[in-house]
N, C-alpha and C positions, 0 to 999 in steps of 0.2 A: 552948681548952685547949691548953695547948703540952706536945706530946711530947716525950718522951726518948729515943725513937728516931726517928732521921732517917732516910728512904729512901735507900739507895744510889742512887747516879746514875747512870742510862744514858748511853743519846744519846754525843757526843765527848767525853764528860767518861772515861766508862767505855773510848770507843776507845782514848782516846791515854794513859791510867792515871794520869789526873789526880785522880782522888778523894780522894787524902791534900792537895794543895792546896784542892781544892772544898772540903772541910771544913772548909777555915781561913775560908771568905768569909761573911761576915754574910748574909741575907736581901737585904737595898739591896743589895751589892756584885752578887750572882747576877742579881738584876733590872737591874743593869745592863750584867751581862755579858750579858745575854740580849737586849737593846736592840742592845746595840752588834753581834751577832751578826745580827738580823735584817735589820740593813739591807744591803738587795739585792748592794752594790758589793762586797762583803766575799767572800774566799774563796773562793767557785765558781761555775762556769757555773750551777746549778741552787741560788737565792739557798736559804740556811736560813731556819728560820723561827725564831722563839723558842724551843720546845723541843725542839727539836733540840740545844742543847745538852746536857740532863742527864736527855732522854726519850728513848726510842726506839730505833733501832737505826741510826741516821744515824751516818757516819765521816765523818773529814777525810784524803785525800789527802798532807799532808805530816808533818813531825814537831811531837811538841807543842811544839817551842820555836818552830816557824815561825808553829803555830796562835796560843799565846799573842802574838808579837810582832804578829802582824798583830792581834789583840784588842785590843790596848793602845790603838787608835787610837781615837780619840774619851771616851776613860773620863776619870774625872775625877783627877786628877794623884794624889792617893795611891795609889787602884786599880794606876793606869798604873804607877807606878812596882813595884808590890808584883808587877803582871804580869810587867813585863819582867824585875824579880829573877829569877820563876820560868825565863822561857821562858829567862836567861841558865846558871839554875841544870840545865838538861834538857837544854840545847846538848849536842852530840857532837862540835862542832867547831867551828873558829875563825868559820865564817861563822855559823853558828847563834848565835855570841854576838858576830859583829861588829856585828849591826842592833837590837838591845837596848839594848847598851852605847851604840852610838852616837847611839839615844833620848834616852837615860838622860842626857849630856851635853852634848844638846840644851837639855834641861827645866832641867838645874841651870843652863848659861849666862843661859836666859832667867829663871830666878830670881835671877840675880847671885849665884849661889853658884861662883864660878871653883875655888876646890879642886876642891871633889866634880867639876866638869867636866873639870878636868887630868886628874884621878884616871882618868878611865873614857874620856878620849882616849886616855890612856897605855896604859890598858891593852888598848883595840884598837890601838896600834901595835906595843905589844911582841908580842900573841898574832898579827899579821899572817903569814898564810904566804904568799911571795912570788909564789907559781907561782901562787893562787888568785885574790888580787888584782891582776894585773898588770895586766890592761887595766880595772881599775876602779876608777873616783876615791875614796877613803879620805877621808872628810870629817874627820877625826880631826885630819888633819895642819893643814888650813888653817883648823878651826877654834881650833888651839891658836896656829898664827900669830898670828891676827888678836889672840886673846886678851891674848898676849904686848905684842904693839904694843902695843894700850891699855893696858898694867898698866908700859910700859917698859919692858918685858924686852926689849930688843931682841936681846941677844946670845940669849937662849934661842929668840927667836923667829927669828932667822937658823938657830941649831942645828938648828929641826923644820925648816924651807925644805929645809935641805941635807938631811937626813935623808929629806925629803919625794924629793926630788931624783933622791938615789941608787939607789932603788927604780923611779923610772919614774914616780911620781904627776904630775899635775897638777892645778894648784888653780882651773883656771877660768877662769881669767883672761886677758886678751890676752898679756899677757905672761909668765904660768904661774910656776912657783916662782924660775924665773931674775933676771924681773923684779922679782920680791916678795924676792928677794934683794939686788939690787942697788941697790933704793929702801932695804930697812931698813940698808944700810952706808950708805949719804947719810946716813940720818938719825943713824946711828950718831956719823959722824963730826961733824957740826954737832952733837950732846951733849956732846962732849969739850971 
């Protein structure tokens, strides 16, 4: 017999005051938020168990956008995505929605969806705050590069290098955005 009223949830759902999201997620979704939750590597010294999520009196340490982003990890690409909305939507700050976003533009690259991947590179570059990021690689940049090359964009994909550049990023590479600059003006010029 199914109820019409649903038990409020405890457990880290109730700590980090996620229950107006909890309420959005199907039965399957919860069951697999609760999988992805148990597994040992996740979260804490002291692994969770399954209900620990939405029982008990168990908290999480950091903020619920950090909670949700590390969630997302293993779930099945709609969940994942609809997570990472949230933990981007709960963010307080630009790091709190630079590791969502930059999920989020991971998933669409590898679904060949390159908009929606500009879309959410872009917008961890423009929300980057300089002092935060400085000594930290910004995948944003050199995955929009690369995107660029392949699609021929070279001139846009030269613009993010230098962009990349002038900030201090590097993309990894031996030769870092210098090189990756100097190769896509060869190539530039052999198009003309």
């Amino acid at each position: 017999m199914l109820s019409i009223f649903k038990k409020k949830p405890g457990g880290i759902i109730r700590h980090l005051k996620l229950e107006e999201f909890y309420s959005t997620l199907t039965d399957v979704e919860i069951e697999e938020l609760k999988e992805s939750l148990a597994h040992p590597y996740q979260l804490s010294n002291r692994p969770y168990v399954r209900d620990d999520l939405d029982k008990g009196n168990r908290t999480y340490g950091g903020t619920a956008s950090q909670f949700l982003d590390t969630m997302s990890e293993g779930l099945s690409p709609n969940l994942r995505k609809r997570v990472l909305f949230e933990a981007i939507k709960r963010a307080t700050d630009s790091v709190d929605k630079h590791f969502p976003r930059t999920k989020l533009a991971e998933m669409a690259y590898k679904n060949g969806d390159f908009t929606e991947c500009e879309r959410y590179c872009l917008d961890v570059i423009n929300e980057l705050d300089g002092k935060k990021f400085k000594d930290a690689r910004v995948e944003a940049f050199s995955r929009l590069a690369i995107m660029y090359e392949k699609q021929g964009r070279i001139q846009d994909a030269i613009n993010i290098s230098e962009r990349a550049l002038s900030i201090g990023q590097h993309d990894g590479t031996k030769g870092g955005y210098e090189g990756r600059i100097e190769k896509l003006k060869r190539k530039a010029s052999k198009m003309k």
